[in-house]
N, C-alpha and C positions, 0 to 999 in steps of 0.2 A: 756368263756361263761358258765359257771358253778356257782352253787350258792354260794353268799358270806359267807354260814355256811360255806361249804369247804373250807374256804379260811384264811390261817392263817397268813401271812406276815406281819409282822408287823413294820415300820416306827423305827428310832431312836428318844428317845425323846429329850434331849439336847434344844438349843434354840428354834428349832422350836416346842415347845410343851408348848409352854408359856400357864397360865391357864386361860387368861383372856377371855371368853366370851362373845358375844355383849346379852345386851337383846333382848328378841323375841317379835318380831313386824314387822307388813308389812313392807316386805323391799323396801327400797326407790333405787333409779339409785344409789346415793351414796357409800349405803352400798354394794349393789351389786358389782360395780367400785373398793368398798377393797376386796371385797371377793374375786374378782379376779386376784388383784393384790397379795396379800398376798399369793391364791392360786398356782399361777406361781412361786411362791418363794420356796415354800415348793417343789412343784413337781418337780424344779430344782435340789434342795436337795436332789432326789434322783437318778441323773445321778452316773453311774460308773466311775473309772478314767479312763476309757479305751473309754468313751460317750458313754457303752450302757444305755439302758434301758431292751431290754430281752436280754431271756438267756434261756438254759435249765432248764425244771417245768415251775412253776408258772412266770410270770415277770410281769414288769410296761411297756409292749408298749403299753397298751391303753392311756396311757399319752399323745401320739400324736392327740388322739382326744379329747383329753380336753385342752391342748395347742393350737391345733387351734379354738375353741372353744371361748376361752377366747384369741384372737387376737396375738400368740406367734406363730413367724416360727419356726418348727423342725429344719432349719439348724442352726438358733441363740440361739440354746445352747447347750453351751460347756462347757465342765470341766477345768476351772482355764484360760477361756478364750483362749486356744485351737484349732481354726477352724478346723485345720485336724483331730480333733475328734469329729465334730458336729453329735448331733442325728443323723439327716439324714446320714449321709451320713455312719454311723455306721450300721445303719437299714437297708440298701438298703445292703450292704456286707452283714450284714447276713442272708439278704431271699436271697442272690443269690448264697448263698452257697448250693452244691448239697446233706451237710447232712440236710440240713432243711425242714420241723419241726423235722423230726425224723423217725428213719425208720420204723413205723405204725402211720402213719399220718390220721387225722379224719376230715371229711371236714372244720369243724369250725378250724381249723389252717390258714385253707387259707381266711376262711371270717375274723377275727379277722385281720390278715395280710392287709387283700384288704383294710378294714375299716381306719388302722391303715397308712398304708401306702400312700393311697390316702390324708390323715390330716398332714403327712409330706411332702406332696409336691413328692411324687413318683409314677411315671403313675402305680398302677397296672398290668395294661398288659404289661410295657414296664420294670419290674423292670431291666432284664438284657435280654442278647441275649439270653438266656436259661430261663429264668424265667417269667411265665405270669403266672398273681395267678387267672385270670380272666378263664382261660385254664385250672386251677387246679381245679376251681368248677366244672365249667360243669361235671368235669371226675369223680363227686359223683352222678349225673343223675340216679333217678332212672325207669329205663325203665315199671317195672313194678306197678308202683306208680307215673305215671307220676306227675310233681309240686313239687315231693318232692327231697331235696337231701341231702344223707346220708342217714343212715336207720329211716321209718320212726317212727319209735319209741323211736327218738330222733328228735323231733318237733322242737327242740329249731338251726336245724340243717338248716330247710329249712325256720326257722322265720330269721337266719343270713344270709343266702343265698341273701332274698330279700332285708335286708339292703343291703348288699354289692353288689352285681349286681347294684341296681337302684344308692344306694347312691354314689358310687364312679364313676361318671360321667369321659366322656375322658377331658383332659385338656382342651379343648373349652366348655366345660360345659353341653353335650349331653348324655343321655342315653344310652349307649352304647349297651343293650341287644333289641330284639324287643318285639312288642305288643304279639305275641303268645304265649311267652316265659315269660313277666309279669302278663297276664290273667292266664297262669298254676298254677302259684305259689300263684296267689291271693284266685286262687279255692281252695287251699287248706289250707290260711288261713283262709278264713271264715270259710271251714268246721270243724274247729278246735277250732272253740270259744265256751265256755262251755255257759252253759244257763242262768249262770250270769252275762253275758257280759265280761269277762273275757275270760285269758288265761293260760295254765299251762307249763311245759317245755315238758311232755309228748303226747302224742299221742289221742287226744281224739276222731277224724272220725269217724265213725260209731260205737262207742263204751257210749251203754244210761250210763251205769255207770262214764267213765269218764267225760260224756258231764256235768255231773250234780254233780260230784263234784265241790270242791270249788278253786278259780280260785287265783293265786299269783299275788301281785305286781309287782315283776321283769315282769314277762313276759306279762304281759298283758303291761305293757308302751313297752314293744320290738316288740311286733306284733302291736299294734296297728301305732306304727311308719313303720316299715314295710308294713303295707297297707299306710301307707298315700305316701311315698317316691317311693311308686310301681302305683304314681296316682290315689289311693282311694281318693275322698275329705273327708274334717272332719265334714261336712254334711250327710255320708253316714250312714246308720242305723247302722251298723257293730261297725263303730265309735263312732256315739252318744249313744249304749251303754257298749262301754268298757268304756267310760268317765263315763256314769252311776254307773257304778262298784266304780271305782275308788273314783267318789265321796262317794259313801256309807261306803268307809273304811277312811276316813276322819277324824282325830281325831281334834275338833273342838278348846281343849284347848290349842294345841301345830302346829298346820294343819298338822303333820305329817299323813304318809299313817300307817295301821294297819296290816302292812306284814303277812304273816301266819308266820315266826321267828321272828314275832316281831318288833319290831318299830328300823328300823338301816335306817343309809344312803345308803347305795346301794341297797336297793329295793326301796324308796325315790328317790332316784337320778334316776333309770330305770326309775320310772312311770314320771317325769319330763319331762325326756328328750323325753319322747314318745309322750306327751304334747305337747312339743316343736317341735318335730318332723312335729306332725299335724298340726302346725298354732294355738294352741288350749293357752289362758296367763295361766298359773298356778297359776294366785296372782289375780283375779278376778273372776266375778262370780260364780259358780258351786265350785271355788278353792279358794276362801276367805271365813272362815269358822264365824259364827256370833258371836264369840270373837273379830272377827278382826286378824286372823292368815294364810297365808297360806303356801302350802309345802314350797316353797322356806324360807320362817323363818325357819322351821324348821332345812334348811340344814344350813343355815347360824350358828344357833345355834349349832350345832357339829364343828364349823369352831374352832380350836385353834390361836388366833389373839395378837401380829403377824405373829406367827409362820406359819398359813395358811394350814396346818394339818386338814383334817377331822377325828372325831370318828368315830367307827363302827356305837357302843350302847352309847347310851344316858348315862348311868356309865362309860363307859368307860374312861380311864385318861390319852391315849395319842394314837398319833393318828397313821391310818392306813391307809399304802400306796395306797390300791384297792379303799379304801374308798374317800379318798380323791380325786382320779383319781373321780370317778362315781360323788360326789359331785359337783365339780368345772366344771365338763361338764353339768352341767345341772344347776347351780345357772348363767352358764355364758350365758345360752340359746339353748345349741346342742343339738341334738339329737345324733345319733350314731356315724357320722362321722363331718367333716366340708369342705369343702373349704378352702386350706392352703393360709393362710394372706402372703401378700408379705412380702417378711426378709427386714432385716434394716440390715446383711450384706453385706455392699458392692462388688458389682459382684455375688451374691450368685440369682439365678433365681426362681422364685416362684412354678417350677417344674422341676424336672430332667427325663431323660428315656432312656432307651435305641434308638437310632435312627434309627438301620438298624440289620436284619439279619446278623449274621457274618458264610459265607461259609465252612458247615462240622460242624458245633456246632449244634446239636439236641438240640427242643426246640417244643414248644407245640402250637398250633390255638383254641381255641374257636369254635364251627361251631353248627347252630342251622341246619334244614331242615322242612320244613314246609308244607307239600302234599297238603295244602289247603281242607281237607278233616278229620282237630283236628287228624291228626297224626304227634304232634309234635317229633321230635326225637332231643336231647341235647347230645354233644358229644367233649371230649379233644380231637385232633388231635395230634400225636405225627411225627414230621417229619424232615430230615435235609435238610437244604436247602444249593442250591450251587451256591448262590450268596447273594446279600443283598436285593435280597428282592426276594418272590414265585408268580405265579399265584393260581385263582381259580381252575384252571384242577389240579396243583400240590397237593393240598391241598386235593378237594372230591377222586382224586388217593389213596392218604396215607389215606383217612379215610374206605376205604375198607379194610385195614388189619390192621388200625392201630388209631381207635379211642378207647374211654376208655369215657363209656360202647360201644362195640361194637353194631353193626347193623345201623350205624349212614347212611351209604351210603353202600350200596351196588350193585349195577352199575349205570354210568354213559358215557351217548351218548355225542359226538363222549365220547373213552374211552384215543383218543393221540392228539396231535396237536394243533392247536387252532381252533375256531368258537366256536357260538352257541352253548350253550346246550340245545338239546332237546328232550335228557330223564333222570331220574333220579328213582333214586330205580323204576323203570319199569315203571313210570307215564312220558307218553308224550306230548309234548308242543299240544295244542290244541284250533285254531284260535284266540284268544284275550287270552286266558288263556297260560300263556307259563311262566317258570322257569324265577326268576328276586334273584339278588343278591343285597345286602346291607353290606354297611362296617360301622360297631361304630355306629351303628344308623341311619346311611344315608338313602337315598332316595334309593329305589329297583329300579334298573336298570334292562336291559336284562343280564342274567347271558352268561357270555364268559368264554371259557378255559383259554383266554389270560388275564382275567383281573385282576390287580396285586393285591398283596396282599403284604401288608407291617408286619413290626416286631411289634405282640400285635392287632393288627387287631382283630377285633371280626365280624365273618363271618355269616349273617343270608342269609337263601335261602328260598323261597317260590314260592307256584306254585299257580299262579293267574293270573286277569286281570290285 
């Protein structure tokens, strides 16, 4: 999540760096159809012999979201044809290994993760018995800044947050976080839009000088996707003027975007896919410039064909891997994440996850709490369980000594057994008003001690009618 100046990686050139160029013009289904073929070629090209794609530093696992994107399972591809080294299933070992990301790890490891990992066909919350990256966010919650997570002086922190919460849906295709918890995050994207409809990756809130600085490409296509994926429509004024923005950096000879670095494909390819994100075409109205150009030519134009290589810079003479990633996810229609396409390997399932708790493996819960009174509290639960699967009592128990930011629970009636809850952080059940629990987005029920909670669960509680 960092900007493409910082970004040096660069691609082999060899055949896939052929020089031929398509001319720039409204792209047609056609062209589009090679963009993405060509593009799948290329960003195959950069599997490991081992089928990673990351690694320690910088890597290519955004790749799984422009692979699915552009209609390619993560497990169908393989180095030298291979299956037991298919992406997936490469990528699912190593978020489930316990050095990962690293040991000073920043919340955007786990949002990039969630993003990346849900485009391969891996439940997020279920990567393994031990690993829920959905459990890893919450535990950057900042208590004192409600909406935001990670520090909030890293914006670009709680603009990925909302991707990945909203966008990586459970495998039935549900929102998995609730409405208290989308409304927080939303309050604090609008308060962070500068006053040229735009967005930057720093911290603007109540700060006149940064509101009114001037606002980047990258991030404004990443927040404005962010509200749309968090249930903003692209009707919403917030919307129609960061599209505003956007048009006005519009460069009419080429439709590329006029980045504050400068005219590259990965500040193009962000403001796209943020585009895309909303429901918003990028090659019509407001985004067909009166040349007859829009961004998508543009990117197509960086495309090296057939090698299928994207340039940085428009000089540039061969291509790059970050580049290419960001391009091909947004010439192909995505936004930040996708929906993983069924594979075309045989026996190979459109999702994998962990199934069940495994007893004595410590592993992490999700758990929101809700007072019904905008004191929302967001909390990683850390606990082991001693079977394959916990209840609700187990769960608010451990999160009295053992959530991450703490305060998440701090008592709960009865405190053993099963029944009814009804009390919670000191608020008690009160005639139609009484504690109701939700799993993955489900319906709120009456909240019970007894009621179960499975592996990857995401646990919302509220106190209402």
């Amino acid at each position: 999540m960092s900007r493409r100046s910082a970004l040096t990686v660069a691609a082999a050139v060899g055949a896939f760096a052929l020089t031929t160029l398509p001319a720039a013009a409204t792209s047609t289904p056609a062209q589009i159809a090679t963009s993405k073929t060509n593009g799948i070629t290329y960003l195959k090209s950069l599997q490991a012999a081992d089928g990673s794609y990351a690694g320690s530093g910088l890597s290519n696992e955004w790749a799984f979201s422009a692979f699915a994107a552009a209609g390619t399972a993560a497990v169908d591809v393989t180095p030298g044809g291979d299956t037991s080294k298919n992406a997936r299933t490469v990528y699912r070992t190593l978020l489930s290994t316990s050095g990962w990301p690293s040991s000073s790890p920043v919340v955007t490891d786990y949002e990039r993760a969630t993003l990346n990992a849900y485009a391969a066909g891996i439940d997020p919350a279920r990567v393994s018995d031990s690993r829920n990256l959905i459990a890893d966010i919450y535990g950057y919650w900042q208590t004192a800044e409600t909406g935001y997570f990670g520090p909030s002086a890293n914006f670009n922190g709680t603009v990925f947050a909302a991707l990945a919460l909203n966008g990586a849906k459970t495998t039935a295709g549900q929102v998995r976080i609730p409405q208290a918890l989308r409304d927080a995050i939303i309050t604090r994207l609008r308060a962070n839009q500068h006053n040229d409809g735009g967005w930057n990756y720093s911290k603007a809130e109540g700060n006149a000088t940064q509101l009114a600085a001037a606002s980047d490409i990258d991030m404004t296509g990443a927040a404005m996707a962010a509200l749309c994926v968090s249930g903003v429509p692209n009707t919403d004024t917030d919307i129609v003027q960061a599209k505003a923005f956007l048009k006005s950096k519009l460069i009419a000879s080429s439709g590329a975007f006029n980045a504050l670095f400068g005219v590259n494909t990965d500040s193009n390819g962000w403001a796209v896919s943020g585009l895309n994100a909303c429901g918003i075409n990028p090659q019509t109205g407001d985004f067909l410039t009166a040349q007859g150009k829009t961004p998508v030519d543009f990117l197509i134009t960086q495309q090296f064909n057939p090698g299928g290589g994207f340039k940085y810079l428009p000089s540039d003479t061969s291509p790059s891997a970050y580049a290419s990633i960001d391009g091909l996810r947004a010439v192909a229609g995505g936004g930040f994440t996708a929906t993983p396409p069924t594979p075309v390997t045989s026996g190979a399932p459109q999702w994998v996850s962990q199934p069940a708790f495994t007893s004595g493996t410590a592993t992490k819960v999700a758990l929101t709490v809700d007072d019904g009174a905008g004191n929302l509290k967001v909390c990683s639960v850390a606990l082991t369980p001693t079977g394959s699967a916990t209840t609700l009592g187990a769960v608010l128990d451990a999160a009295v000594s053992a959530a991450t930011p703490s305060g998440c629970v701090t008592a709960v009636t009865p405190s053993f057994g099963t029944g009814t809850i009804t009390s919670l952080n000191g608020k008690a059940n009160s005639g139609s008003n009484t504690w109701k629990a939700s799993i993955d987005g489900g319906t709120f029920t009456t909240a019970a001690r007894e009621t179960t909670v499975g592996v990857g669960d995401t646990i919302a509680v509220r106190w209402g009618a």
